[in-house]
N, C-alpha and C positions, 0 to 999 in steps of 0.2 A: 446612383452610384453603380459600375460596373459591376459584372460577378466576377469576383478573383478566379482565373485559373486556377484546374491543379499545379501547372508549374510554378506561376507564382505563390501558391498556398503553400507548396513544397519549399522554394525557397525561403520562404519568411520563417517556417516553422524549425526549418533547418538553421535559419540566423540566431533564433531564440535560441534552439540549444547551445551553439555555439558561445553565444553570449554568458548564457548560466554556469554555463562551462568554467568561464574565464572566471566569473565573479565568486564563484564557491570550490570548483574545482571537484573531488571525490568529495562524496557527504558519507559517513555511516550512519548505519542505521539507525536510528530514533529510537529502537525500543532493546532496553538491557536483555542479552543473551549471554549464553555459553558455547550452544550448540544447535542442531537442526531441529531437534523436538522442541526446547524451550522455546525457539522461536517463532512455530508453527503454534503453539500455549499462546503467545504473546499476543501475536499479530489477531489469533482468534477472539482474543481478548478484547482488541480495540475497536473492533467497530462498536460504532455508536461512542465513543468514550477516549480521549486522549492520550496518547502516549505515555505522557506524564502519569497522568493516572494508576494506566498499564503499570507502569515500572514503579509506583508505588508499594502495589498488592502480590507481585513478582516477588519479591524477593521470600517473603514468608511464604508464599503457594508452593515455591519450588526448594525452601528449604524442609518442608513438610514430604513432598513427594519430586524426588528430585529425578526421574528417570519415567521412562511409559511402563514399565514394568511397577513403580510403587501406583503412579498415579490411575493406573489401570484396576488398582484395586480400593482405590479411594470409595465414599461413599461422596455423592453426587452434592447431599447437605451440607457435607463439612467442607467442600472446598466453596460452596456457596457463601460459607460463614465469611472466608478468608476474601474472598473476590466481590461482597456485595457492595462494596463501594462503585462500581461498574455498572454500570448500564445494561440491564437483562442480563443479571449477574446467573439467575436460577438457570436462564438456557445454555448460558455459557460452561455453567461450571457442569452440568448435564456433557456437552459434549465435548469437556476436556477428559470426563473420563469413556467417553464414547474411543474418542479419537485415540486416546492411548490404548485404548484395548486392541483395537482394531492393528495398531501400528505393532505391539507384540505378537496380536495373532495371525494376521497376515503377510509382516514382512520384518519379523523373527529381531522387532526391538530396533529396529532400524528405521527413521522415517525416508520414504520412497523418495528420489529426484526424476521423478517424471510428472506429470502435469496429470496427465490421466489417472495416474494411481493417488496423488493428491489430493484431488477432489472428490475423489472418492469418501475422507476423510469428516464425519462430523464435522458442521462447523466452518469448514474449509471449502470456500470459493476460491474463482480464478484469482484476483486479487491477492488472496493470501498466497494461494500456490504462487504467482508471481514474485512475491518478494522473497517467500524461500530457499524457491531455485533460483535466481539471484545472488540471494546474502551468502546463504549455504553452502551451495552448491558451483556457484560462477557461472550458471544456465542462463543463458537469456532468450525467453520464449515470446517475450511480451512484454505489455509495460503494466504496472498495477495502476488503476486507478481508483484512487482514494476520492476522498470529498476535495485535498486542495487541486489535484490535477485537474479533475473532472472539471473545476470552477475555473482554472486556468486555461484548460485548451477552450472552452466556452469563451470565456473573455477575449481571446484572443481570435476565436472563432476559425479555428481548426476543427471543428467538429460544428456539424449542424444543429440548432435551436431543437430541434423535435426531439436531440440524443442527448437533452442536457438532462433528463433523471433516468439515463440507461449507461452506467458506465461500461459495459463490457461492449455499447456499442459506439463511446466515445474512445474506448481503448482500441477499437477497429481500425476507428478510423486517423487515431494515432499512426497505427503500425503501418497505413498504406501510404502517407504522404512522408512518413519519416524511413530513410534507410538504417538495419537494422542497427549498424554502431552505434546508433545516439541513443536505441530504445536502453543500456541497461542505467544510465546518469538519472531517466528524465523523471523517475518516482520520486527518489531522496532529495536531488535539487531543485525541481520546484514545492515537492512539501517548506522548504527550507526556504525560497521564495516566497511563495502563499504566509508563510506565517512572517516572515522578514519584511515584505513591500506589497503582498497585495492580497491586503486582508479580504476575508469577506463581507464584512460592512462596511470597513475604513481602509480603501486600497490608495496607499500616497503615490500614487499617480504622477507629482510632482519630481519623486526623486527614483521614480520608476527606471531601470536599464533599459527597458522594452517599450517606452512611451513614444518614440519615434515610429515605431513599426502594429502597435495595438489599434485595433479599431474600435476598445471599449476604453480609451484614455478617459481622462475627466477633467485634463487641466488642459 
């Protein structure tokens, strides 16, 4: 089989979004907020661990410590108590009050909308920065990729076999075949995809939108 072009690789990836586009339209966010701190809590929250989840132990965490200034002075145990239903609940809840501290003490209770000052943040990779300045903020720096994205440009093979356990190198190579308009849709819609039609064990292939143009179909 030939090696797809970048132009063609561009084009197809560009068709995909288009497509997702039509089929879901704007998706919001997956995980319950208010505001930019609670979110940057959340998101930190979910790795390893589902959304669902997330927005289970959310509501009590932040009705306990609702701002970076309470949560800033939390003890690291008792939010563990609250969050141990989570996946490396002890690190997490570690640098939920890391990152609240740091958010009161260096940018006066305010979480930053820059990417550099972000990750600076406990806890906080590019990923999370991505969906902050996103959700929050209306920035669009980048694309986050999560486990359904990363599984999806893989399948679809937009991104090379060797970048299938480096997401920040499959979010690269996102951002160089995709022009920027389509990067802020393509987190929420295909997470919404990925758990809709193309699971990670059971991907129904069958009634797939993208079955014409996939080169990991199954049917």
């Amino acid at each position: 089989m030939p090696r797809e072009t970048n132009a063609a690789k561009r084009e197809r990836a560009i068709e995909v979004c288009e497509r997702l586009d039509r089929r879901y339209g704007p998706v919001e966010c997956f995980l319950d907020h208010e505001n930019p701190f609670r979110l940057v809590i959340s998101v930190l929250l979910s790795a390893q661990t589902t959304d669902a989840q997330v927005n289970k132990v959310t509501p009590e965490l932040f009705r306990r410590w609702p701002t970076p200034e309470a949560m800033a002075g939390a003890i690291p145990t008792e939010i563990a108590e609250v969050i141990k239903s989570l996946g490396f609940y002890k690190t997490k809840a570690k640098h939920c009050v890391e990152a609240a501290q740091m958010i009161v003490a260096d940018y006066g209770g305010h979480v930053p909308a820059d990417m550099k000052e972000l990750v600076k943040l406990p806890g906080v990779g590019r990923k999370t920065a991505n969906i902050v300045l996103n959700v929050s903020f209306g920035i669009v720096e980048g694309i986050a990729v999560d486990t359904h994205v990363n599984r999806i440009a893989h399948r679809l093979k937009l991104s090379p076999k060797t970048h299938e356990k480096e997401p920040l190198k499959t979010e690269q190579d996102l951002l160089k075949i995709l022009p920027k308009e389509y990067w802020r849709n393509v987190n929420h819609q295909w997470i919404k995809f990925g758990r809709e039609i193309c699971d990670a064990r059971k991907p129904l292939c069958s009634e797939c939108p993208l079955s014409d143009i996939c080169p990991s179909v199954r049917c």
